[in-house]
C-alpha positions as CSV (number, residue, x, y, z in Angstrom):
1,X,21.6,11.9,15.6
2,X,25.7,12.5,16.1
3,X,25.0,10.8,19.2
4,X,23.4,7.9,17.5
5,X,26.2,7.7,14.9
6,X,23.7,8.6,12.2
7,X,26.0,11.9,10.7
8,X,28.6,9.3,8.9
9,X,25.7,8.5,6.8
10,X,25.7,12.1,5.4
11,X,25.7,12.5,2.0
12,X,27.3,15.8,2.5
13,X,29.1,16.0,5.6
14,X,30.6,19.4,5.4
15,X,27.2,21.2,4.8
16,X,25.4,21.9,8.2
17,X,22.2,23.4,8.2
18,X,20.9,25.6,10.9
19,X,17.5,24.8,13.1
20,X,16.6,28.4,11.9
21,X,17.0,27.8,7.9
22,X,15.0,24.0,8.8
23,X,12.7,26.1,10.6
24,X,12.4,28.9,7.7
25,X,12.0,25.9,4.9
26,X,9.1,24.3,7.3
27,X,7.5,27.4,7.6
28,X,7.4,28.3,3.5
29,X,6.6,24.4,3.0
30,X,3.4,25.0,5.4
31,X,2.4,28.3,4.1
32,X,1.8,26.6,0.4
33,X,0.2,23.8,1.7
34,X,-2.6,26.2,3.9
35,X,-2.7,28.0,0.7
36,X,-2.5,26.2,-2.3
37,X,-2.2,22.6,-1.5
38,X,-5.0,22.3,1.0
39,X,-7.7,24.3,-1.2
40,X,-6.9,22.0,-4.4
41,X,-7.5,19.0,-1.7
42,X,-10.9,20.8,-0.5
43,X,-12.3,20.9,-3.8
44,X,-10.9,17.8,-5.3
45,X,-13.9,15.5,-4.7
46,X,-15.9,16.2,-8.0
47,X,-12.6,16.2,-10.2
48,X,-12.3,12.3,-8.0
49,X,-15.6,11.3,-9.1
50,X,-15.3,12.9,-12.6
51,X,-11.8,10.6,-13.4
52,X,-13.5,7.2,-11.6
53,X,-11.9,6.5,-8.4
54,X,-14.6,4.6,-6.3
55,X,-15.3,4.8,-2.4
56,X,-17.6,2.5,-1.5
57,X,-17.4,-1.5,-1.2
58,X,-16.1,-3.8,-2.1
59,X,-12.4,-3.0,-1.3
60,X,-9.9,-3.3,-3.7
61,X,-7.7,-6.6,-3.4
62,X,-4.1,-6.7,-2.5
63,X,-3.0,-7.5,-6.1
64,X,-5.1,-4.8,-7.8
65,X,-3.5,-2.0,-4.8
66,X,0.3,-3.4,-6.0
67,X,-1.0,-3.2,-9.5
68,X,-1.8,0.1,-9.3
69,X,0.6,1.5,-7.9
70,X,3.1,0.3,-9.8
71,X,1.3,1.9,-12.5
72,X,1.2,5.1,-11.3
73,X,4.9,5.4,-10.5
74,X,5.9,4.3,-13.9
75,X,3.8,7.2,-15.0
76,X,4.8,9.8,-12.9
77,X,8.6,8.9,-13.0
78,X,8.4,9.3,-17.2
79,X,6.6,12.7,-17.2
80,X,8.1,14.1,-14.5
81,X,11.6,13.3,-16.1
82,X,10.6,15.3,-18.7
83,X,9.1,18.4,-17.0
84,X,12.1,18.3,-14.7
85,X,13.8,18.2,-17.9
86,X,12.5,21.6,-19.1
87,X,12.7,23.4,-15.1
88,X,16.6,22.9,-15.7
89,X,16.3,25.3,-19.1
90,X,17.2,29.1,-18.7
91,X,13.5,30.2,-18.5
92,X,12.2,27.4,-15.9
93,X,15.1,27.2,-14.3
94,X,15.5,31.1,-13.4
95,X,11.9,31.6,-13.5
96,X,10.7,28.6,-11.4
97,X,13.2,26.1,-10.1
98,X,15.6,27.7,-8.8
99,X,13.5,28.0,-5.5
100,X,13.8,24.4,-5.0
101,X,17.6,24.2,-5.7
102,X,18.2,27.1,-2.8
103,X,19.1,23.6,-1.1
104,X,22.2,22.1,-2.7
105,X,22.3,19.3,0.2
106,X,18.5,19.1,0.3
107,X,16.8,18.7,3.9
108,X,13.4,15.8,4.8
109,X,11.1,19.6,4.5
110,X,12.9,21.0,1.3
111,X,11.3,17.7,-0.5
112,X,8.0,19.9,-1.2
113,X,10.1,23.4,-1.0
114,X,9.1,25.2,-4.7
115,X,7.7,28.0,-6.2
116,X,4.0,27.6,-6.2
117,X,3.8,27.1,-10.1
118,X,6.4,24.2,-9.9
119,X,3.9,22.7,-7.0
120,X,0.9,23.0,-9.6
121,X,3.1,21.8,-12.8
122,X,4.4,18.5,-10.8
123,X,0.9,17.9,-9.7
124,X,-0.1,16.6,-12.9
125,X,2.1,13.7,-12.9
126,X,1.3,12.6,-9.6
127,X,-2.4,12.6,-11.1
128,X,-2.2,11.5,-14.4
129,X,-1.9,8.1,-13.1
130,X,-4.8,7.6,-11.5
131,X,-6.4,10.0,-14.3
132,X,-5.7,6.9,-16.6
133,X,-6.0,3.8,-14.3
134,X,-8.4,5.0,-12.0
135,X,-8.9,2.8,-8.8
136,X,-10.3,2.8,-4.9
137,X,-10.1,6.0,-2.8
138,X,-7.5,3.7,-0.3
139,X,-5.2,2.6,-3.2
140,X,-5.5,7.0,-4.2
141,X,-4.6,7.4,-0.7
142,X,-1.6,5.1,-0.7
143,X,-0.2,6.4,-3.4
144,X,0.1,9.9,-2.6
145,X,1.5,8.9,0.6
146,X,4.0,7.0,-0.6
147,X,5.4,9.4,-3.0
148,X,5.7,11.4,-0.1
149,X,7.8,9.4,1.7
150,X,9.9,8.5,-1.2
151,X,10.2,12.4,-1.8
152,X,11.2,13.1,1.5
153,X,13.7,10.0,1.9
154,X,15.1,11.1,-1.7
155,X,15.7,15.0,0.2
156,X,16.8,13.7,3.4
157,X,20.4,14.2,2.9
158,X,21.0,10.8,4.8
159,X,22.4,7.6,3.1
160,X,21.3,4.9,5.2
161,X,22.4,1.5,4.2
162,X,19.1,-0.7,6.0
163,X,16.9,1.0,3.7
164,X,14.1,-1.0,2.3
165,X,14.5,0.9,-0.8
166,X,17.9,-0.2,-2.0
167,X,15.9,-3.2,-3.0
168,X,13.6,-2.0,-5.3
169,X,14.9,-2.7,-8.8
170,X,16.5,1.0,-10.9
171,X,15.7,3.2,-7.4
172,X,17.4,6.2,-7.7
173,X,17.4,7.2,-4.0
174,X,19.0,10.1,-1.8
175,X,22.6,9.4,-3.3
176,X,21.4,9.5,-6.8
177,X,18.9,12.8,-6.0
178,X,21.4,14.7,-3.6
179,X,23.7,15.0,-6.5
180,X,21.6,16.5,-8.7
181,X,20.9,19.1,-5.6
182,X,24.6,19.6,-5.5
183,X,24.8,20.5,-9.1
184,X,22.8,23.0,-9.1
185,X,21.6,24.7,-11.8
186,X,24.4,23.6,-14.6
187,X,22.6,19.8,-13.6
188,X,22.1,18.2,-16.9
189,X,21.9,14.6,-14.9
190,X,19.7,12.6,-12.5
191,X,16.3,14.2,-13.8
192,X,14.3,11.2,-12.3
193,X,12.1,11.4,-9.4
194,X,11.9,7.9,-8.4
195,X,13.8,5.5,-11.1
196,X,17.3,5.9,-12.7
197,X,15.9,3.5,-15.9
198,X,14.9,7.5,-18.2
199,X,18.4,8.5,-16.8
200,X,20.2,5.6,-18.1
201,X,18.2,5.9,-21.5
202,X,18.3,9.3,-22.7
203,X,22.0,9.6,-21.6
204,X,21.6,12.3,-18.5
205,X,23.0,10.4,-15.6
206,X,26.7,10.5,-17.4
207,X,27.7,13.6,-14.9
208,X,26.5,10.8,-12.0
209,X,28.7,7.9,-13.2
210,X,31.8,9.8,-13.8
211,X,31.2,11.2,-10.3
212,X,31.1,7.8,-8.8
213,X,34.1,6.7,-10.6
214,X,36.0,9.2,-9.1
215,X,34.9,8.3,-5.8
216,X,35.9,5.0,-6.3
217,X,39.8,6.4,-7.5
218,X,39.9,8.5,-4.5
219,X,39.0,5.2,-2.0
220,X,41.8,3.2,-3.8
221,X,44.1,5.9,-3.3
222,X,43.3,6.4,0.2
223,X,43.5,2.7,0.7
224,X,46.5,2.5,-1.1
225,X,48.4,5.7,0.4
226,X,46.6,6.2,3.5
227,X,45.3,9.8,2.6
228,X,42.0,11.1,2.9
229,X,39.8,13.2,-0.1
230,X,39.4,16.1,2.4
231,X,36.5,15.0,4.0
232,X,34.1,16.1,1.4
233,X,32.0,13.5,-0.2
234,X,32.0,15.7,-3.9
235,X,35.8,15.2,-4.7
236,X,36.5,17.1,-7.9
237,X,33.6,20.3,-7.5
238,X,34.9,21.3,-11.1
239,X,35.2,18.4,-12.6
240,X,31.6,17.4,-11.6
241,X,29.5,20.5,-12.5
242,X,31.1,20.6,-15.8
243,X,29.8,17.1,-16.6
């Protein structure tokens, strides 16, 4: 990847993370999904045909697949908001989240990094969609693979400007996530898994903005004056967690 030029589009340039901690993370990521996520996945099948989701013919069309989908990420976005919401409280936060924040410039494998209750709780937004508009086994299929990906681009520490992404309307993205990794625990912004729009509503991407306006000072300054920020993409670290 330095090779490649790919490092300039690292969020956080300064943070390098060893193959031993990546290997470490890919291990515990693996060990909860032999153990927890693949037995919930084994015995899914009844709790499928209990909620509706078909797998026979005909095949669903490509308008009720896009339909769908968009359902189901406007429904997991809004209640995981909120139960992200209460993970960053003392109790959850101590009790529960803090394993996923062990990464404050988040890795591709610390996307599904978390304490095994977190990977239970944060289930049930990624079901209650199709729980509600229940659809084809493919369209199920597609959505869970997508969030996925999105998870894992949203961890990936990486800024790339040709992503497909930064086209999709309120997409919060691994600027807008990696932030809220950086934070830490005091995080009272960027809450939302996929879209920014619950951020922008209920006032908790404030910390966010401010931080990008001091970006943008510290570019017209270094335009201006010919300095640099220190090489660090978080400015002012005090500043920033206080917000």
């Amino acid at each position: 990847m330095r090779s490649l030029g790919f490092l300039k589009y690292k969020i956080q340039p300064k943070v390098k993370t060893s193959l031993s901690e990546m290997f470490r993370c890919y291990k515990d990521v693996m060990r909860m999904f032999v153990l927890l996520v693949g037995p919930l996945q084994l015995s899914s099948y009844p709790s499928i045909k209990m909620i509706g989701i078909r797998t026979g013919l005909p095949l669903p069309s490509m308008w009720e697949i896009l339909a769908q989908l968009t359902v189901y990420f406007m429904i997991e976005d809004y209640t995981n908001y909120w139960i992200h919401r209460f993970l960053h409280g003392k109790w959850g936060y101590e009790n529960i989240h803090r394993v996923h924040h062990e990464y404050s410039a988040p890795i591709g494998f610390a996307a599904p990094y978390a304490h095994w209750l977190e990977v239970l709780i944060l289930g049930i937004p990624t079901f209650l969609g199709p729980a509600i508009v229940p659809g084809h086994m493919i369209t199920f299929w597609l959505w869970i693979a997508l969030r996925q990906i999105e998870a894992i681009e949203t961890h990936s520490g990486y800024d790339f400007p040709w992503t497909p992404t930064k086209y999709i309307p309120f997409y919060g993205g691994a600027d807008y996530h990696d932030y809220h990794h950086y934070v830490g625990q005091q995080s009272q912004s960027n809450f939302a898994s996929v879209f920014t729009y619950c951020d922008y509503i209920y006032g908790t991407d404030k910390g966010y903005r401010y931080h990008k306006k001091v970006l943008r000072k510290l570019k017209v300054q270094s335009r201006i004056y010919g300095t640099q920020n220190g090489g660090s993409y978080y400015a002012s670290t005090q500043d920033l967690k206080s917000q």
